[in-house]
N, C-alpha and C positions, 0 to 999 in steps of 0.2 A: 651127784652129777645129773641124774633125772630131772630133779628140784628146780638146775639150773638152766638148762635146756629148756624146759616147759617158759620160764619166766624170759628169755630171751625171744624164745615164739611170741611172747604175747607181747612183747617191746618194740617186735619189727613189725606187728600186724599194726599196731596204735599209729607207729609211724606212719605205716602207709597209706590208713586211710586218712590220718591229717593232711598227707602230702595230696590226697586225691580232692579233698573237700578244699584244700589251699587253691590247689590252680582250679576247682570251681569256681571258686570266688575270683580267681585273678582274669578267668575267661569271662564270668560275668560282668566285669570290671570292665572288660577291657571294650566290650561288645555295648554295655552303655554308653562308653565316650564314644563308641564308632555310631551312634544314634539306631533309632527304631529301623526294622526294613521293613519299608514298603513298595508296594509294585510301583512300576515307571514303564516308560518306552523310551526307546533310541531314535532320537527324529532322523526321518530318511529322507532323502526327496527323491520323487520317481512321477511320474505321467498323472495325472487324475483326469478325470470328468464328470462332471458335475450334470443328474438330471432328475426331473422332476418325473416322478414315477406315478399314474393315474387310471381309473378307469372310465373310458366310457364307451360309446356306444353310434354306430354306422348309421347316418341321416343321409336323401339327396339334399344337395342344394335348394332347389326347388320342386316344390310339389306342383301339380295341377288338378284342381279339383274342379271336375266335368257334372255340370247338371242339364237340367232338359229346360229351354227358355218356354217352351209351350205346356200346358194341362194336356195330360194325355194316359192313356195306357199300355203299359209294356207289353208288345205281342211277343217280341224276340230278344234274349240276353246273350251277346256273340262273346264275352268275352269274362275272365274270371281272373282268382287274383294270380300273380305270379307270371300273367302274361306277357308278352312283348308285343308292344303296339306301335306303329309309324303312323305320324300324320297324314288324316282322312281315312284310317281304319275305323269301320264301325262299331260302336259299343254297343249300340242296343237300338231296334227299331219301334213307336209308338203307331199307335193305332193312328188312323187320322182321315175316318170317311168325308167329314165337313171340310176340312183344307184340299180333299183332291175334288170335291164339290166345286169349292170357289177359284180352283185354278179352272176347270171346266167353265164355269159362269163367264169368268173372263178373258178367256180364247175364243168362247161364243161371244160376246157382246164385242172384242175387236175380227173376229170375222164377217159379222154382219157390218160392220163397218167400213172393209175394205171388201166385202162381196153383195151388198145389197145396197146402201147408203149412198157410197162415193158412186155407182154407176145410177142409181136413181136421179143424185145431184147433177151429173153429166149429161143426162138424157133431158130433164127441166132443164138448164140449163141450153141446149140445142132447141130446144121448143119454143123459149123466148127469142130467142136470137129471129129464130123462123118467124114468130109474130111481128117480130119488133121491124123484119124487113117488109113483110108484108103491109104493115103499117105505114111505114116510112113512104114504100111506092104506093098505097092510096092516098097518103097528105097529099105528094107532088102531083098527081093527077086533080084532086082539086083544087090544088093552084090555079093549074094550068085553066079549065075548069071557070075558075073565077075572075081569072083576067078576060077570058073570051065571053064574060059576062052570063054566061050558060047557067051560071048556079050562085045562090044566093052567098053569102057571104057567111051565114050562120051556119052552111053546111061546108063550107071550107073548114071555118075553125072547130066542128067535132070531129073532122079528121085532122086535123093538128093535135086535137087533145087525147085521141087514140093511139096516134104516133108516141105522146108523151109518156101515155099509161104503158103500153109498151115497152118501150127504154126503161121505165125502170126497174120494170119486172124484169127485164135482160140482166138490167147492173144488179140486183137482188140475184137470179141463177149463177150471176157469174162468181158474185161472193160465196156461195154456197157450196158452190163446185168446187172453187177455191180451197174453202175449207175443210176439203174433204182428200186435196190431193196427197200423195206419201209423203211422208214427214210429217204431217200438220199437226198442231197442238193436240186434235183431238184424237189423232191413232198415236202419239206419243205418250196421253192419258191411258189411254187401252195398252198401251202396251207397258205402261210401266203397273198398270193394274194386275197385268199376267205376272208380271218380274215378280210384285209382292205375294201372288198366291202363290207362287212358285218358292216363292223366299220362306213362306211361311210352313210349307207341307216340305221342305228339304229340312226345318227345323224341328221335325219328328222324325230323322234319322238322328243319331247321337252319332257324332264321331269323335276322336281322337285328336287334338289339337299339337301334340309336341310325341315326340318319342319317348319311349320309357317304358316302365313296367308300372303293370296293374297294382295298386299295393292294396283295395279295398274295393267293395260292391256292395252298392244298397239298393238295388233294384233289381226284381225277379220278375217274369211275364204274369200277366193279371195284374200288378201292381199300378197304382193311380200316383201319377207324378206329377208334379206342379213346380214352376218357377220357384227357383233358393233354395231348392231340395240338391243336396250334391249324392249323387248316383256312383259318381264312380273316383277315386282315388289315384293320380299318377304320379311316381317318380319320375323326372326327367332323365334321361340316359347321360352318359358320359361324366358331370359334374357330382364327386362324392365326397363326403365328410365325414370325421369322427368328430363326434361334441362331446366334450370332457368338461364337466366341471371341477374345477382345482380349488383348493383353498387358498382365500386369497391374500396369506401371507406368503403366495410363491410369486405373486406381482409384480416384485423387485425384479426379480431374477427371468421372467418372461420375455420376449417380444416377437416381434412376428418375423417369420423369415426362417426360423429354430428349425434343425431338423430335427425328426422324431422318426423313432421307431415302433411299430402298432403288431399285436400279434388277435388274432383273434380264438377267442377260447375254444372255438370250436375248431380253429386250424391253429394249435402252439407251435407247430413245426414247418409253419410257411409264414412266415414276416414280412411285411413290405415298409417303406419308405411312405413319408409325411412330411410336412411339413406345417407350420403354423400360420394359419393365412387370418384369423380375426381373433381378437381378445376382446370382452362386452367392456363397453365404454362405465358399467355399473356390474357392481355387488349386490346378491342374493342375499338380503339382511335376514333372510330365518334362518338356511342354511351358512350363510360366512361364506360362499363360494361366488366364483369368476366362470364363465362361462368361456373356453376356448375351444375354436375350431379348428380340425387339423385339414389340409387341402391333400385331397389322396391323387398321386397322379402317375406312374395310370391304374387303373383300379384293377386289383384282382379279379378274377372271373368270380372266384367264390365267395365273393363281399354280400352280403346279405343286407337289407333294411332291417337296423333295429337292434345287428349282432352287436354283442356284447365284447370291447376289443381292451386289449392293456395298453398302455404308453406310456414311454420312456423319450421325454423330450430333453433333447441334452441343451444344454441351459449354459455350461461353461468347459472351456477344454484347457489344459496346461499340458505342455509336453511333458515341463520337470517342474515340482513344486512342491513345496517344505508344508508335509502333512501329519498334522496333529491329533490324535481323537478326542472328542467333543469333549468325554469325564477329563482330560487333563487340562480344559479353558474356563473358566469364571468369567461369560461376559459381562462386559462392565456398561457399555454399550453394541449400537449396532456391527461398529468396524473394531475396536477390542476388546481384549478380555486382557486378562491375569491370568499366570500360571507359575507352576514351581516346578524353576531350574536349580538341578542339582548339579555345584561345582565342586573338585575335590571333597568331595563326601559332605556336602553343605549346602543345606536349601534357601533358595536366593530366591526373592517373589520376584515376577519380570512382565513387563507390561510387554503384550505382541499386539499387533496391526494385523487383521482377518481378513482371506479372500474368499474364493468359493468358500461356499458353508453346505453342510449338508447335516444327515439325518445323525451319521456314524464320525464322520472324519470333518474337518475345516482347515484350508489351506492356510500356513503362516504367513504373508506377504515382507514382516519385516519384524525384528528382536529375538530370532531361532537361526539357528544353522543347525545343517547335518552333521548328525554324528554326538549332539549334544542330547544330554539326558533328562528328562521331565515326570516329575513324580503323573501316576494315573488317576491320582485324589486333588483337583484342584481345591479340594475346601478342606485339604484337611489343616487340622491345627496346629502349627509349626510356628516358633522364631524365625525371626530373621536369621542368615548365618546358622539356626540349630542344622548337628550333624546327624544324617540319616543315610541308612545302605539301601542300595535300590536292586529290588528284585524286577527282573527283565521280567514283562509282559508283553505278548506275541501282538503285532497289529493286525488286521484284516488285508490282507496281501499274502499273497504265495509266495515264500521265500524261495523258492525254488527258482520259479519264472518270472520272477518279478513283476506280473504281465498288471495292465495297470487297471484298476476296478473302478467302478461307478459310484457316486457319491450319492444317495438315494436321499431325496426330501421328501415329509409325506404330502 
């Protein structure tokens, strides 16, 4: 009995593990015709937006770069960088004994003009007139004179020709006086002679020509300045910029008008509003990049020249849109690609039509619906029809919120 007992133990033990190595094989069997698993996604459609993510950096609009038109030396520097200046603030005063010299020269030389000149001319002028009558009534006296036969005739005519000398020295004061009255060419010389020294000694003040801030200063007092020299560096107020160079395979998808969003590194937790006001008509051929201007309006108080800012310019928006990630597309070109749909457990290559495009995700515009399934290896090596199981792969979305996320290009 022992003998046989022992020998039946060892008859149901063989059985059982043939019976376990059996459906091994028939699981393994069965798991080959179901084909290989690999990861996939569930295409969804939900909200996208599509932006072009960059950094650059706060410029004004325009600069103004203040120098001094005259050679001169700095006595006084009013103003340093980071200031706020309004036109006709001064910047900086120059020495300038020789230019209040020649406004002096020329105040004196048109006041003796209008206080020593013009009354001397007036007074000559009344002198001749006096001669010119006293003349005139000795001619007529010997006229008279020479008809009553009293005097020769040759003593008539040198008082005729004294009469004449006379007169002209009358019409010579008269011009003279003339020339001499307010207004005349010659106090309008003097006086534009004063306008020039005067023009010339206000030209060693520096002032401020536009509003803005000081951004730079190259001129201390003792220092010797000369015309083409720039002294002082101005931001203009109000008009401010962020200039981002992009690379410029983001070109397509650019244009002006974009809204953007700018943070600056130095404030991550106050964001303001942009938008895109110029794109450079050319490309950076060392760097591959595009030069775009973002128009800030209205500028933060704490916008700095120079700071270093992020942007996020949104470039495409869809409310609801069948979104794929980029490993499950084989672009073939620009607008499609290739990918592998999986139908009842069977991978099917399928040409799709592409919209927004991004870093992580690209929209499907047409040969996708929701709800169908796409392997996450568009290259991998499959038949046509071969059958394969697909392991769900989570996409970059909150399942929870559905809330909808930004499509980032570099």
């Amino acid at each position: 009995m022992p003998i046989q007992s022992h020998t039946m133990k060892r008859t149901l033990f063989f059985i059982a593990v043939g019976c376990l190595a059996f459906g091994a094989l028939g699981w393994a069997l069965v798991q080959k015709m179901r084909g290989p698993a690999l990861a996939g996604y569930e295409v969804t459609a939900r909200p996208l937006v599509q932006t072009v993510v960059a950094t650059g950096r706060v410029a004004a609009v325009s600069r103004a770069q203040v120098g001094s038109p005259v050679t001169g030396v700095v006595v006084v520097r009013r103003v340093q960088e980071g200031d706020l200046v309004q036109p006709g603030d001064v910047l900086a005063v120059l020495r300038a004994d020789d230019l209040e010299a020649a406004v002096l020269e020329a105040q004196a030389a048109l006041a003796q003009l209008q206080q020593s000149t013009r009354p001397q001319a007036q007074a000559s002028l009344r002198e001749a007139e006096a001669r010119l009558a006293q003349a005139s009534r000795e001619a007529q006296r010997r006229r008279d004179l020479f008809q009553q036969h009293m005097i020769t005739r040759e003593t008539m005519e040198q008082a005729i020709q004294a009469e004449t000398i006379s007169r002209t020295a009358a019409e010579q004061a008269l011009l003279t006086a003339r020339s001499f009255v307010t207004g005349n060419p010659s106090e309008a010389a003097a006086r534009a002679r004063v306008a020039s020294a005067k023009a010339q000694l206000a030209k060693t003040t520096i002032r401020a020509e536009v509003a803005g801030t000081v951004l730079t200063r190259n001129a201390e007092p003792g220092d010797l300045v000369q015309p083409g020299r720039i002294l002082f560096e101005i931001a203009r107020s109000g008009d401010t910029e962020v200039v981002v160079p992009l690379d410029e395979k983001n070109l397509e998808v650019l244009a002006i008008g974009q809204a953007a969003v700018c943070i600056a590194d130095a404030y991550p937790g106050r964001p303001f509003p942009a938008k895109v006001g110029f794109i450079a008509p050319s490309v950076d051929p060392q760097r591959g990049t595009v030069e775009v201007r973002l128009t800030v309006a209205p500028v933060p108080g704490f916008l700095r020249q120079g700071m270093t800012v992020s942007v996020n310019v949104e470039t495409g928006r869809r409310g609801r849109a069948i979104v794929v990630p980029n490993d499950a597309l084989a672009v073939t070109d620009g607008n499609h690609a290739a990918l592998w749909l999986v139908v009842n457990g069977r991978a099917t290559r399928r040409q799709v039509q592409l919209g927004l495009r991004g870093l992580t995700q690209t929209e499907v515009t047409a040969g996708l619906r929701a709800g169908e399934w796409v392997l996450a290896d568009a290259q991998a090596v499959l038949a046509q029809g071969e059958r394969v199981r697909v392991v769900a792969t989570g996409m970059t979305v909150d399942p929870a919120t559905r809330k909808e996320l930004p499509v980032k290009l570099d």
